[in-house]
C-alpha positions as CSV (number, residue, x, y, z in Angstrom):
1,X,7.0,-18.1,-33.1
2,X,10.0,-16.8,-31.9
3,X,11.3,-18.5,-28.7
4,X,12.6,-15.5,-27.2
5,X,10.1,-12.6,-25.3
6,X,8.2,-9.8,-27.2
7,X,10.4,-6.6,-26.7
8,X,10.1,-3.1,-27.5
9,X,12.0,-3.6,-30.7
10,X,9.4,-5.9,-32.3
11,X,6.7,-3.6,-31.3
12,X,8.4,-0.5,-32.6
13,X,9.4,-2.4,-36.1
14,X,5.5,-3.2,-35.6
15,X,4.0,-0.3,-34.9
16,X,6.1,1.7,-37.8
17,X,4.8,-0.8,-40.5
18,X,1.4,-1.1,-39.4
19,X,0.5,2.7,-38.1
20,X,2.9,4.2,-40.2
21,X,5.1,5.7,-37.2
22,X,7.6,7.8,-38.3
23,X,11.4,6.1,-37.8
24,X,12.1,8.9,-35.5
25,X,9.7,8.4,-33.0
26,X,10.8,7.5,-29.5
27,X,8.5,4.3,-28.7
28,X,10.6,3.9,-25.6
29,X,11.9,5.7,-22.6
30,X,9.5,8.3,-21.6
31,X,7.0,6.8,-24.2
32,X,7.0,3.1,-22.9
33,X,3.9,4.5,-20.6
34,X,2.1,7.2,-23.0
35,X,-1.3,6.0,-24.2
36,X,-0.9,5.4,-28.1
37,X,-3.4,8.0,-28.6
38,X,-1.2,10.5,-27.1
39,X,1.2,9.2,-29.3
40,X,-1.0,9.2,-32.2
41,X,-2.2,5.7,-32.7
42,X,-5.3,4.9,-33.2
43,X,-7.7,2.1,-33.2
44,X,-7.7,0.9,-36.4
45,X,-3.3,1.2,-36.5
46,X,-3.4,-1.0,-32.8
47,X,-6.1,-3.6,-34.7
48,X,-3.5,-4.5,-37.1
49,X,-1.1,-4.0,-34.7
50,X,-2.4,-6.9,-33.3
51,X,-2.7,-8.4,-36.4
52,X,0.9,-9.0,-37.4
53,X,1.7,-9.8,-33.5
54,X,-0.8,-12.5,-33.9
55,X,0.9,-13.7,-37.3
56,X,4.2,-13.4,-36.4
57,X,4.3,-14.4,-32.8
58,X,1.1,-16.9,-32.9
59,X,-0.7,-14.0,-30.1
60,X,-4.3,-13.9,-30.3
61,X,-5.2,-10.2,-28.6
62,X,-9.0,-9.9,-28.6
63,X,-10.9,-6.9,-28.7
64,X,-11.2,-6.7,-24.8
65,X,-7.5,-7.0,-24.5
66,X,-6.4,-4.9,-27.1
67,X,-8.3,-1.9,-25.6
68,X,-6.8,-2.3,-22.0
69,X,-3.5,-2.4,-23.4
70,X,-2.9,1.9,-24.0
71,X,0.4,1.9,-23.8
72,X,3.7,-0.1,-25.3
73,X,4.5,-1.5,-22.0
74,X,1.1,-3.0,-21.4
75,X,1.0,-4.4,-24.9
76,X,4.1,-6.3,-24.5
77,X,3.3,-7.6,-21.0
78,X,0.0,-8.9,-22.4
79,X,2.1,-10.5,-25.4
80,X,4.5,-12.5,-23.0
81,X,2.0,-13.1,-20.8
82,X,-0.1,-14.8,-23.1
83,X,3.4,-16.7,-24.8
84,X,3.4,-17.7,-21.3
């Protein structure tokens, strides 16, 4: 696990291999607070989402979590916060 906070970098990279986000995509900015459906993410793209955040910075996001996190800036508080 990296020893340094979950930013909007490692999400994008995330997002963009797991939901197939296109490279040009703006993730941040204006974005940072637009629910991932808006954005076109769905369920099943923010489950493995999840996934790789669990494998790759040893965060477990259950279900309950993952559903309350809508938009990039809640999912990385909800990763640091559980680093924490």
């Amino acid at each position: 696990m990296p020893d340094r906070p979950f930013e909007l970098h490692d999400l994008r990279r995330i997002l963009r291999e797991s939901a197939g986000i296109d490279e040009s995509a703006d993730l941040g900015g204006e974005t940072l607070d637009t629910e991932f459906d808006a954005l076109g993410i769905d369920s099943v793209a923010l489950m493995e989402t999840a996934s790789r955040i669990s494998r790759e910075h040893g965060v477990q996001l259950d279900d309950e979590e993952l559903t309350t996190s809508t938009t990039a800036r809640r999912l990385m508080e909800m990763v640091n916060e559980r680093r924490r």
